[in-house]
Kinemage of the C-alpha trace (Angstrom):
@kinemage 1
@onewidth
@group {chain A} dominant
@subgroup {mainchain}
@vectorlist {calphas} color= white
{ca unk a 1} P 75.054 -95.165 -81.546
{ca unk a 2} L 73.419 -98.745 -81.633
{ca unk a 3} L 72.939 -100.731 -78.537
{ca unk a 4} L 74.596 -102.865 -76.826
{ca unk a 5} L 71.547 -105.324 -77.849
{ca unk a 6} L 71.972 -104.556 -81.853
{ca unk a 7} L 75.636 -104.903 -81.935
{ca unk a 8} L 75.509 -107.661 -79.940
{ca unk a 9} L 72.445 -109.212 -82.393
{ca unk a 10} L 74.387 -108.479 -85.739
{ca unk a 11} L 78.014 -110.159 -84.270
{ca unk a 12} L 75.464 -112.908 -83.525
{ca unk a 13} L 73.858 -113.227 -86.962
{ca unk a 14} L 77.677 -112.509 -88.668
{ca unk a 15} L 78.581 -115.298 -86.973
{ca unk a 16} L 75.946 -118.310 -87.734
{ca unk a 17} L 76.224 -116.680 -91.342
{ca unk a 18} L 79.948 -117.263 -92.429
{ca unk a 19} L 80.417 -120.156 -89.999
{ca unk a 20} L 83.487 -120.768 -92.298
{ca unk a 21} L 85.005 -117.360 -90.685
{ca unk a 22} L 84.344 -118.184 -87.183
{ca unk a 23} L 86.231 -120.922 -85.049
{ca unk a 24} L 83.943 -122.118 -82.392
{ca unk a 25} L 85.178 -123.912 -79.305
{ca unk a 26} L 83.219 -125.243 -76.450
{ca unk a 27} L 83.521 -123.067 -73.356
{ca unk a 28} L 84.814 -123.889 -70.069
{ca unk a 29} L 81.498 -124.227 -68.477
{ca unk a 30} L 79.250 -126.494 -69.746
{ca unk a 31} L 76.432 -123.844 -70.563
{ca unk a 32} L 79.061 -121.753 -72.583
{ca unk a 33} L 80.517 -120.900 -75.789
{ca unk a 34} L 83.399 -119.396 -77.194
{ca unk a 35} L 83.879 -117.858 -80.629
{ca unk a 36} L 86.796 -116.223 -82.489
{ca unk a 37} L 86.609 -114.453 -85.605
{ca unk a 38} L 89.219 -112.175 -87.516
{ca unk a 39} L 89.639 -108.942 -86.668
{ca unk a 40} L 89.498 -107.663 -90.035
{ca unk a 41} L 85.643 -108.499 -89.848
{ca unk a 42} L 83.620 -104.789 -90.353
{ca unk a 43} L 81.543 -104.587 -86.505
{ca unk a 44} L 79.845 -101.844 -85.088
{ca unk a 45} L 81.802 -99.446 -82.629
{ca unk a 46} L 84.562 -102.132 -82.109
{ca unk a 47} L 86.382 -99.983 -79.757
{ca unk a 48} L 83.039 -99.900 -77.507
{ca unk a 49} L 82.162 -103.250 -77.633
{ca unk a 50} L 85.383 -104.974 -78.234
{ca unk a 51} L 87.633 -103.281 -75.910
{ca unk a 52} L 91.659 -104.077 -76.611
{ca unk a 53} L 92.856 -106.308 -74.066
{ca unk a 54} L 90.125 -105.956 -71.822
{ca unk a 55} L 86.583 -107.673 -71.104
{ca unk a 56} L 83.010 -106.073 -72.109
{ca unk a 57} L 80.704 -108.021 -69.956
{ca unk a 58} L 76.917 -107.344 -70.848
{ca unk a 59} L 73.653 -109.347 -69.350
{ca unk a 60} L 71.265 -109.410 -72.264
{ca unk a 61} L 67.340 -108.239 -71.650
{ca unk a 62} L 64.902 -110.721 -71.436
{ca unk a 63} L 63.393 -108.987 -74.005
{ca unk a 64} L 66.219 -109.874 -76.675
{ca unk a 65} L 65.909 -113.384 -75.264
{ca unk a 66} L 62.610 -113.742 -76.198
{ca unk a 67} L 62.894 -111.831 -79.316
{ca unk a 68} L 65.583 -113.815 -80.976
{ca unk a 69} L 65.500 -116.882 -79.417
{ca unk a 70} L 65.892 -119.029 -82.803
{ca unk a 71} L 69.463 -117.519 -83.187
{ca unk a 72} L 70.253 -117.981 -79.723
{ca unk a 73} L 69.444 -121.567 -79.303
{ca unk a 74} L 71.399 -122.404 -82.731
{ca unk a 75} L 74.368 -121.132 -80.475
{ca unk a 76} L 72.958 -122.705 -77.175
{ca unk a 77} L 72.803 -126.306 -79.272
{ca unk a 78} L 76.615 -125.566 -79.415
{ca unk a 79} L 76.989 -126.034 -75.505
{ca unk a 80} L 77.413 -129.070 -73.629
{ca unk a 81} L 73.858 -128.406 -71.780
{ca unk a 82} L 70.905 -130.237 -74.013
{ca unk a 83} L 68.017 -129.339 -72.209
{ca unk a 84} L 66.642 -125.764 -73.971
{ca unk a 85} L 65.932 -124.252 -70.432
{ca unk a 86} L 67.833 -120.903 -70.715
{ca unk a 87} L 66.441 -117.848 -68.992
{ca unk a 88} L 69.649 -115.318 -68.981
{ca unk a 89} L 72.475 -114.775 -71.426
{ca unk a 90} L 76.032 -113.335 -70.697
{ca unk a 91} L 78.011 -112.032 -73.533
{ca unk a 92} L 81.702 -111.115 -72.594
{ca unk a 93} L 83.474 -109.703 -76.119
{ca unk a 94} L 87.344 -108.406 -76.343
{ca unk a 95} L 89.765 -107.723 -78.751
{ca unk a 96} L 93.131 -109.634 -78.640
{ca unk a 97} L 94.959 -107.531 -80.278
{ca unk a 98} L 97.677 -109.558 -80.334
{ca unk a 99} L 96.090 -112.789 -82.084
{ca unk a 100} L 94.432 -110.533 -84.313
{ca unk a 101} L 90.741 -112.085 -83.032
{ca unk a 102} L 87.510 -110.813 -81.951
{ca unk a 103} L 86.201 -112.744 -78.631
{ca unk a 104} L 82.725 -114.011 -78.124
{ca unk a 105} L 81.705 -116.114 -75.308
{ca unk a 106} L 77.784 -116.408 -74.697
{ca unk a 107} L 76.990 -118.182 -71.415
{ca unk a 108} L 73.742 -119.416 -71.117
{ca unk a 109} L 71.776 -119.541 -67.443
């Protein structure tokens, strides 16, 4: 089973790579985003990682901080914040099953 880092890194890169299939809407914070995309999109172990109704919460490693930083700030330039001073990242995914979506929201600390 991948990790919670890979499935997290490939939603990422899906998502800057058909931005056409993604709707993007600033978050309610000012350091957040949040993303919706189709849930007839192929992911990894949706049921793990995009639980039906509920919220996956996960608190990235530094270490995938550091080690994909380029994709992250492409998202991060989508937040209110401008500054590029980020040193956590909170990913909270779902399935709403009912709007047929995948949910994405990256907060940035």
């Amino acid at each position: 089973m991948a990790s919670n880092s890979d499935t997290i890194y490939h939603v990422l890169s899906y998502i800057k790579a058909h931005p056409n299939q993604v709707t993007i809407a600033p978050g309610e914070y000012d350091n957040a985003i949040v993303m919706y995309l189709n849930d007839t999109v192929k992911l990894g172990n949706p049921e793990i990682y995009f639980p039906s109704h509920k919220l996956m919460v996960n608190r990235m490693a530094p270490e995938f901080i550091s080690m994909n930083n380029e994709l992250l700030d492409y998202f991060h330039d989508k937040t209110k914040v401008k500054d590029s001073s980020y040193h956590e990242l909170w990913v909270t995914t779902s399935h709403l099953a009912k709007r047929n979506k995948y949910l994405v929201d990256l907060s940035f600390e």
